[in-house]
Backbone as CSV, one residue per row, in Angstrom:
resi,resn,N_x,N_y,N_z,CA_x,CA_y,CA_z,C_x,C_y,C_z
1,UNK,14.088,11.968,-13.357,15.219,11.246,-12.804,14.862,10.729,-11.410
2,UNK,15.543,9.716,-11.024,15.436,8.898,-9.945,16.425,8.979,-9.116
3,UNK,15.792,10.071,-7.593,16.604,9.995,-6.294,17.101,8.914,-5.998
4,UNK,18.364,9.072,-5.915,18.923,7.734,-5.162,18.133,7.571,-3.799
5,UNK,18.804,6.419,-3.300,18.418,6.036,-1.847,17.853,4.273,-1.726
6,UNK,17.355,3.797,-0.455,17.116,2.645,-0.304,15.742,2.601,0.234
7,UNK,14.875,1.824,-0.527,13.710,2.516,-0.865,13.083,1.084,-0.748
8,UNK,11.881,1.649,0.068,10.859,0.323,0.438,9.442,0.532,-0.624
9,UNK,8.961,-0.841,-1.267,8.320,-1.291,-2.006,6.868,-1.332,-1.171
10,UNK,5.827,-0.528,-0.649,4.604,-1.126,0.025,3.534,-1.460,-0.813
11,UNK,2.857,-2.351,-0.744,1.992,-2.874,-1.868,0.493,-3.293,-1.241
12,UNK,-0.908,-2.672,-1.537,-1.853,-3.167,-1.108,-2.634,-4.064,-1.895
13,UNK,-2.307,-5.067,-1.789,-2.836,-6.263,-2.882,-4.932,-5.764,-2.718
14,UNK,-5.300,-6.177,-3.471,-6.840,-5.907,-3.780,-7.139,-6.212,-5.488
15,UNK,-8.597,-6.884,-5.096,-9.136,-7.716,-6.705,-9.385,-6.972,-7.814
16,UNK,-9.299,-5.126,-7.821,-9.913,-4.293,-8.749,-8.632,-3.095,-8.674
17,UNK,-8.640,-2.322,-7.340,-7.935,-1.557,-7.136,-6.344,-1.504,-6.445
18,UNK,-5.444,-2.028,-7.040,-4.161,-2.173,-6.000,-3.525,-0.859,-6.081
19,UNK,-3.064,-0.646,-4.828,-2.689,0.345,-4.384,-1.015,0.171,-4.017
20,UNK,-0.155,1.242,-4.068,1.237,0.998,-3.765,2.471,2.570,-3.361
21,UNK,3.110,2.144,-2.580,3.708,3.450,-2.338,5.187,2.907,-2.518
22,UNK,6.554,4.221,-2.572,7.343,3.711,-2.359,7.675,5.013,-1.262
23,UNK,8.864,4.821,-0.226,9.033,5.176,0.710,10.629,5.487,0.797
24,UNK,11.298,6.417,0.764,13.078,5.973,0.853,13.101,6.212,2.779
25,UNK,13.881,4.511,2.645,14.224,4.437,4.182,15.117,5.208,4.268
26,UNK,16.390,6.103,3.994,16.926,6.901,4.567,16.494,8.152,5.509
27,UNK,15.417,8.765,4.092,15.381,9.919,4.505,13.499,10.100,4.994
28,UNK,13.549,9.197,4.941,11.739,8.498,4.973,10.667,9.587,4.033
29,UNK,10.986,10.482,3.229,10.527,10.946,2.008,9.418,9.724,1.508
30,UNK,8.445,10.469,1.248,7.661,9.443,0.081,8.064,9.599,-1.350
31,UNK,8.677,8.951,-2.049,8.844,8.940,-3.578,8.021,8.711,-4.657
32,UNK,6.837,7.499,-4.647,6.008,8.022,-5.544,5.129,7.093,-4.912
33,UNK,4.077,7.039,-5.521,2.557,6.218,-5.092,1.752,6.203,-6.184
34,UNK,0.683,4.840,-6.106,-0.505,5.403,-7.407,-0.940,4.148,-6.815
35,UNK,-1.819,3.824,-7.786,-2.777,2.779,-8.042,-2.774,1.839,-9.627
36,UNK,-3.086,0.664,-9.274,-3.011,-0.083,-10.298,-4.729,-0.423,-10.298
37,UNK,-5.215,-0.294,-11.640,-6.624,-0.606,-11.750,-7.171,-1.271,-12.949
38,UNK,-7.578,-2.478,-12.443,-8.168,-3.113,-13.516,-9.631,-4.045,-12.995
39,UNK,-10.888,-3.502,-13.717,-12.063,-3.765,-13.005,-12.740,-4.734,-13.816
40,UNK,-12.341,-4.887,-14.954,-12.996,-5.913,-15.776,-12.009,-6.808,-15.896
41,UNK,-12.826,-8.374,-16.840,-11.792,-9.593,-16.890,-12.240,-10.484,-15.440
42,UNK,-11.866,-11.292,-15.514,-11.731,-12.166,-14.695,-10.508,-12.613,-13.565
43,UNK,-10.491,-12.829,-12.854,-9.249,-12.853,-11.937,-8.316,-13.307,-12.694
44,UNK,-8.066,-14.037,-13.083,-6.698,-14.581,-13.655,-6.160,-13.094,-14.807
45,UNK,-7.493,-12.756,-16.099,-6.558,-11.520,-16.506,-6.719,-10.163,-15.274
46,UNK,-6.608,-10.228,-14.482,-6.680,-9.017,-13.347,-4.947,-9.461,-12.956
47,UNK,-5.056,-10.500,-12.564,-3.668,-10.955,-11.612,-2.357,-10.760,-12.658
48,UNK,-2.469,-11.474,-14.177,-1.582,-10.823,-15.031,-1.305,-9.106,-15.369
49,UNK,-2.033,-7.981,-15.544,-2.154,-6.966,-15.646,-1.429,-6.722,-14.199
50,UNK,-2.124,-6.772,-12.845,-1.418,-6.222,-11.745,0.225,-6.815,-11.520
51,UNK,0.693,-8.008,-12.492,1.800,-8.300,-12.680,2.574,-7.763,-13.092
52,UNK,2.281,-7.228,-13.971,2.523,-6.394,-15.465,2.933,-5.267,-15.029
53,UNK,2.265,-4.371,-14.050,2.275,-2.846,-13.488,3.189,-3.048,-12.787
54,UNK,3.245,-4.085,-11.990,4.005,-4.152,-10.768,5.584,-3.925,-11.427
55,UNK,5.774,-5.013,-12.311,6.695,-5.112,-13.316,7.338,-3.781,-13.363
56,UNK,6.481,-2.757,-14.063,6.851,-1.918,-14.545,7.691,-0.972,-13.495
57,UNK,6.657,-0.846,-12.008,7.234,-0.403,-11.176,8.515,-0.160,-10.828
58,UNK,8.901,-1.939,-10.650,9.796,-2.281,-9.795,11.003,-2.007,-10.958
59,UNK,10.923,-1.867,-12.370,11.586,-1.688,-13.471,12.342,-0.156,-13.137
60,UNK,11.085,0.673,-13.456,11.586,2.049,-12.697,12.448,2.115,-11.814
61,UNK,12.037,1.476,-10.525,12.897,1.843,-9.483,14.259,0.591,-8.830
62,UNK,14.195,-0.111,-10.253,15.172,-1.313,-9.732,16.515,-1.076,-9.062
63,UNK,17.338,0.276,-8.789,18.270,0.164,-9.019,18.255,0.729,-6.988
64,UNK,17.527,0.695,-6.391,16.993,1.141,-5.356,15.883,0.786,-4.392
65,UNK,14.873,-0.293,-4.985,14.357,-0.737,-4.148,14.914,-1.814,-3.516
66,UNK,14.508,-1.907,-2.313,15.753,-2.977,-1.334,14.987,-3.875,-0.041
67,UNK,13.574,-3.434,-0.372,12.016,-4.459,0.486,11.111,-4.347,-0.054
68,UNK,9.959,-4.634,0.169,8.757,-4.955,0.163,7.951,-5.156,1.340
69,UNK,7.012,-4.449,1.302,5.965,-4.528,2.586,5.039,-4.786,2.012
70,UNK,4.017,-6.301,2.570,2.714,-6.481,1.647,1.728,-6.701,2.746
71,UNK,0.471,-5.759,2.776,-0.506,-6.214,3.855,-1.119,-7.263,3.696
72,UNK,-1.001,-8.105,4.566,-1.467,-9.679,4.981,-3.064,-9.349,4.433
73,UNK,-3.892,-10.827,3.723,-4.750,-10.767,3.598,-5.822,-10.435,4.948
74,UNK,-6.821,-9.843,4.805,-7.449,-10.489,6.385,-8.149,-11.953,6.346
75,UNK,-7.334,-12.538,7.501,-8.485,-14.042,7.456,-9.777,-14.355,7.766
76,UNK,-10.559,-13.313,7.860,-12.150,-13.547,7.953,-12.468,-12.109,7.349
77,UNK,-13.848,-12.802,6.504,-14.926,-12.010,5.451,-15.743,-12.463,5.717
78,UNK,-16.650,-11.554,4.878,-17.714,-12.124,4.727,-18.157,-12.748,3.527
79,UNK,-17.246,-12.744,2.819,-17.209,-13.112,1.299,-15.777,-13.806,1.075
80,UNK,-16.403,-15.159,1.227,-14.955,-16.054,0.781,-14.764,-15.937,-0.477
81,UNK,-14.905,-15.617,-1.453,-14.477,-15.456,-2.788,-13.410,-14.302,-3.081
82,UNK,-14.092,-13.485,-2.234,-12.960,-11.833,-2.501,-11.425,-12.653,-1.325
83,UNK,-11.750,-13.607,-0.325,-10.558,-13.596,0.496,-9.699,-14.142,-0.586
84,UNK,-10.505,-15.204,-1.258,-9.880,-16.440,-1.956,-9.124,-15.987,-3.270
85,UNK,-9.512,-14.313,-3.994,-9.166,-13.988,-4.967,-7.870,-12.996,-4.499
86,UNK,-8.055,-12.699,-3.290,-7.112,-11.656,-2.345,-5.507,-12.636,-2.629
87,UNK,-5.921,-13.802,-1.953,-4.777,-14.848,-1.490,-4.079,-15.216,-2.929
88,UNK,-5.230,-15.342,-3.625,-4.101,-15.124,-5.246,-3.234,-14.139,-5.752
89,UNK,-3.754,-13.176,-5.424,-3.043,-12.152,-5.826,-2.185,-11.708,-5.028
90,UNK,-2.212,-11.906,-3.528,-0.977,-12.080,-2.559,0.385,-12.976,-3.036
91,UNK,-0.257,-14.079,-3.494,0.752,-14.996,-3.528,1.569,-14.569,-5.126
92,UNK,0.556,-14.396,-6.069,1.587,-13.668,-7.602,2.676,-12.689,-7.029
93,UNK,2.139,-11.857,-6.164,2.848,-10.637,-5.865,3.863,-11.356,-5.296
94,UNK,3.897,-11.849,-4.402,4.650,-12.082,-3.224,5.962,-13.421,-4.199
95,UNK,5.619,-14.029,-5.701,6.655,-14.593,-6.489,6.886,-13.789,-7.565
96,UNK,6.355,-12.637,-8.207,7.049,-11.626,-8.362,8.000,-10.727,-8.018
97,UNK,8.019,-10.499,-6.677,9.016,-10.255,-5.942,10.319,-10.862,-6.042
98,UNK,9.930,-12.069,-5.274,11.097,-13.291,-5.183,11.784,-13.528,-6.602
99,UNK,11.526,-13.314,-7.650,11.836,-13.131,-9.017,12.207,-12.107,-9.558
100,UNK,12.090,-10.770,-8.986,12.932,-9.517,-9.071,14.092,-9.564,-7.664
101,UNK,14.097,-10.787,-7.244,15.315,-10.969,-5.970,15.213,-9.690,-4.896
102,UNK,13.715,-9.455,-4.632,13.311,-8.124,-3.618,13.150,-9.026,-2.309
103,UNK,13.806,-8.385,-1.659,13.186,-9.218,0.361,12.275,-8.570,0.374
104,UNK,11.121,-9.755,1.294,10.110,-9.055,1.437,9.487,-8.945,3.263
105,UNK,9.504,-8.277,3.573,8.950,-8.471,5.312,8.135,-9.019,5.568
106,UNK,8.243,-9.078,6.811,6.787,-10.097,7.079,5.801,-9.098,7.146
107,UNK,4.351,-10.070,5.936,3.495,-9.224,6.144,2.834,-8.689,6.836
108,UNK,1.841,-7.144,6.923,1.939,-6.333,7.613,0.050,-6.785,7.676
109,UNK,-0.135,-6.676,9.235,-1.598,-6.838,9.649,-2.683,-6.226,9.442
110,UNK,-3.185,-5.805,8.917,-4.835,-4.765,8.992,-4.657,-4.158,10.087
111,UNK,-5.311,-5.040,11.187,-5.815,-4.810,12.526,-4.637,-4.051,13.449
112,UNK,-2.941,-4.423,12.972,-1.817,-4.019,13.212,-1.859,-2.483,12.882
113,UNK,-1.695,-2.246,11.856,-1.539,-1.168,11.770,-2.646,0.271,11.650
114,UNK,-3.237,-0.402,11.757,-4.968,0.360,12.311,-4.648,0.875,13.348
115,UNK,-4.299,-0.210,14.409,-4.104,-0.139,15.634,-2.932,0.743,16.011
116,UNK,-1.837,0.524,15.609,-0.833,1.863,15.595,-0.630,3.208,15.171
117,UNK,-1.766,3.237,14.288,-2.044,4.786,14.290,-3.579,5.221,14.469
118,UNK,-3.910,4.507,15.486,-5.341,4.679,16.061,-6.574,4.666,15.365
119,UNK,-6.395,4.180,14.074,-8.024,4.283,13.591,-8.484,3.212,14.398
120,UNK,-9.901,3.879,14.263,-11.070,3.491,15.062,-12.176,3.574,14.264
121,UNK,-13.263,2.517,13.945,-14.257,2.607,14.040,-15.159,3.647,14.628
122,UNK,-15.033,3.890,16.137,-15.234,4.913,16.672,-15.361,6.263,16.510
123,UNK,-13.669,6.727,15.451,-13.361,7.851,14.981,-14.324,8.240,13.812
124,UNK,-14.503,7.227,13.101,-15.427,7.644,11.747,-14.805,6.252,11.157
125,UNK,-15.366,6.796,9.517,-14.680,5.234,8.639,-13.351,5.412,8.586
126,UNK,-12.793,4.462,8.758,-11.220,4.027,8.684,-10.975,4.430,7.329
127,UNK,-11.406,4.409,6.332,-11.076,4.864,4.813,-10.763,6.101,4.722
128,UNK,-11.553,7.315,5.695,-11.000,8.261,5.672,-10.134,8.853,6.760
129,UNK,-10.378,8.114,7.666,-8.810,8.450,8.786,-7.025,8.417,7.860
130,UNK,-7.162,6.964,6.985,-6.447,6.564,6.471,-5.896,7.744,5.572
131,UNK,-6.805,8.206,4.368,-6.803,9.360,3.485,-6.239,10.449,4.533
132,UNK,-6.714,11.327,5.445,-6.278,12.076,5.980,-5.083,12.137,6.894
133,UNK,-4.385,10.775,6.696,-3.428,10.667,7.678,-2.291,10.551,6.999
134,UNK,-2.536,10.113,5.407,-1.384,10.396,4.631,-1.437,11.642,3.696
135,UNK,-2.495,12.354,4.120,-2.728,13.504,3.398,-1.800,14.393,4.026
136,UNK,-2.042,14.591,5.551,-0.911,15.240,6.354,0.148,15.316,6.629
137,UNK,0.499,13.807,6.485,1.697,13.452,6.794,2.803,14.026,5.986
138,UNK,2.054,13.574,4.181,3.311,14.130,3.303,2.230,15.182,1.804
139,UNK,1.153,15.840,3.106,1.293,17.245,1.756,0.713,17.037,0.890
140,UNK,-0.469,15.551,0.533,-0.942,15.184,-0.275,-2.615,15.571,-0.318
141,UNK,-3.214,14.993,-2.146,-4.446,15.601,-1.623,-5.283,14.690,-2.512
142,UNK,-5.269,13.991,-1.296,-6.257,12.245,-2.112,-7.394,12.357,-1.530
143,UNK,-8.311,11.948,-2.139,-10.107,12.348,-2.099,-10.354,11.511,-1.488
144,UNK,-11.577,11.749,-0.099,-12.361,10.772,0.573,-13.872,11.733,0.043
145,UNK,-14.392,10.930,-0.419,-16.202,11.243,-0.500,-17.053,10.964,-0.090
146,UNK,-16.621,9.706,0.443,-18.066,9.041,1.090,-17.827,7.656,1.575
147,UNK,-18.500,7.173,3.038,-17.993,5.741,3.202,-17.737,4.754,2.534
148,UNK,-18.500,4.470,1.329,-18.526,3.126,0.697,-18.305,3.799,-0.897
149,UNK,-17.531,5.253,-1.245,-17.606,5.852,-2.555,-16.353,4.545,-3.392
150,UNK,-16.518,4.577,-4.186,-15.507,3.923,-5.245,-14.804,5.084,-5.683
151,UNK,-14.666,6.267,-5.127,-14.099,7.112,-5.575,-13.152,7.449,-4.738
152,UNK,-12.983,7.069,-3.476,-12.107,7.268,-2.353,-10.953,6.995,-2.547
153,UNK,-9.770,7.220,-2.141,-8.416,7.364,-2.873,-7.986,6.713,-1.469
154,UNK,-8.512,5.618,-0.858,-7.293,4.797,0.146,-6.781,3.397,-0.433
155,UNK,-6.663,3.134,-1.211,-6.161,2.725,-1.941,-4.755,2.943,-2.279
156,UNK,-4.433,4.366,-2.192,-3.462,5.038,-2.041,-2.581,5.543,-0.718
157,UNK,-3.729,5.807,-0.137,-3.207,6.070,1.436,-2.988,4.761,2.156
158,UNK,-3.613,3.841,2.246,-3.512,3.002,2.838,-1.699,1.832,2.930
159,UNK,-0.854,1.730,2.080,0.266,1.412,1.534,1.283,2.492,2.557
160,UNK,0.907,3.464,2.005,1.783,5.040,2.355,1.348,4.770,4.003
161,UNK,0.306,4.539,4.351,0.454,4.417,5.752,0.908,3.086,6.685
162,UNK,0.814,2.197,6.377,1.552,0.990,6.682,2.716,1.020,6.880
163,UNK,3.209,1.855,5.374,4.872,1.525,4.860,5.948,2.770,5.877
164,UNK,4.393,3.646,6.788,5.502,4.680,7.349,5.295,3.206,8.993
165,UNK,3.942,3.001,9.292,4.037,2.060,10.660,5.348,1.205,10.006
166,UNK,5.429,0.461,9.213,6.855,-0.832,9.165,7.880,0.056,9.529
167,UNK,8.453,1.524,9.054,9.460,2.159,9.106,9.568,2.779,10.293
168,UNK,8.390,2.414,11.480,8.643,3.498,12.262,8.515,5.102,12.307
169,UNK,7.938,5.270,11.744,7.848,7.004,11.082,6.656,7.324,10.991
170,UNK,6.111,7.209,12.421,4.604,7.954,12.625,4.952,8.043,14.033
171,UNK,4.208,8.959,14.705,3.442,8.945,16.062,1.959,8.956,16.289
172,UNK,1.681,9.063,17.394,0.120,8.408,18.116,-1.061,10.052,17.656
173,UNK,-0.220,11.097,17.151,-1.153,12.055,16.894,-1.152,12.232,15.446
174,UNK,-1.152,11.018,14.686,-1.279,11.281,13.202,-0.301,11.754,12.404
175,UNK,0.570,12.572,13.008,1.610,12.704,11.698,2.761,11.969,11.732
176,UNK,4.147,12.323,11.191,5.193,11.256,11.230,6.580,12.199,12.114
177,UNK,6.955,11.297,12.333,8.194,12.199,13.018,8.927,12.855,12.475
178,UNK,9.296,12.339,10.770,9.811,13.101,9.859,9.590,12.690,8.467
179,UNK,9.631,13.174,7.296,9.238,12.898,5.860,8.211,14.019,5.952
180,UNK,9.096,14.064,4.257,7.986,14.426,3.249,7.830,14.284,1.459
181,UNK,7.216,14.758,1.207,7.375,14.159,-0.466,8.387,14.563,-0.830
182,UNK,8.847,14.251,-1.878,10.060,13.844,-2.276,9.284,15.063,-4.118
């Protein structure tokens, strides 16, 4: 069964692995999270399938989600093809939405929210600051293995941590002021 409440949609658009959390703004609880994965096919069947999930999502929780937070592509790569396949799948998402009649915020920066909960380069890889910062926050236990592992679970963290910076519900020493899983 499905906690009531008013519940934010965070979504990490990506060409293989999309990642997504939901968040209830009341009580800032995390409600559920996962990943959408589809590694074969070609972009166009990738972008239908992550349609499809999304679908399903927002199906689940229609009666309660009430935003959407989507992290802005970044505008420089090093690989214009992954930006160019990014911006597609930004933009499906982002009229999927508008077609389940979800508001959506303005999207949320990389470099933004890096920056508000201090990852650093400096610190180590950002992939696993990320993992460990929503690991703490809400009690979770998503795998970091290795800098560049395909096995790393920010994918997951990464959404969950954004969606607490949009809400306000972090401080500067890593955890949140309040929430927890749900």
């Amino acid at each position: 069964m499905v906690k009531k409440g008013n519940y934010l949609l965070c979504l990490d658009c990506a060409t293989q692995i999309y990642g997504w959390a939901i968040i209830n703004k009341d009580d800032l609880t995390l409600v559920d999270y996962g990943q959408i994965k589809k590694t074969d096919g070609d972009i166009v069947e990738r972008i239908c399938y992550i349609s499809d999930s999304i679908s399903k999502i927002i199906e689940k929780y229609q009666d309660y989600i009430t935003e959407a937070v989507i992290e802005e592509v970044p505008p420089s790569s090093q690989n214009s093809l992954t930006v160019l396949q990014l911006g597609r799948i930004n933009g499906a998402t982002i009229l999927l939405l508008h077609q389940h009649n979800i508001p959506i915020a303005p999207l949320i920066d990389v470099s933004h929210w890096h920056s508000e909960l201090e990852f650093t380069k400096s610190k180590g890889d950002i992939k696993e600051q990320s993992i460990n910062w929503a690991n703490k926050k809400y009690n979770l236990n998503l795998k970091y293995v290795a800098p560049k592992s395909k096995l790393n679970e920010d994918n997951m963290s990464d959404p969950i941590c954004f969606g607490c910076v949009y809400l306000n519900n972090y401080d500067k020493r890593g955890f949140g002021k309040r929430g927890s899983k749900a």
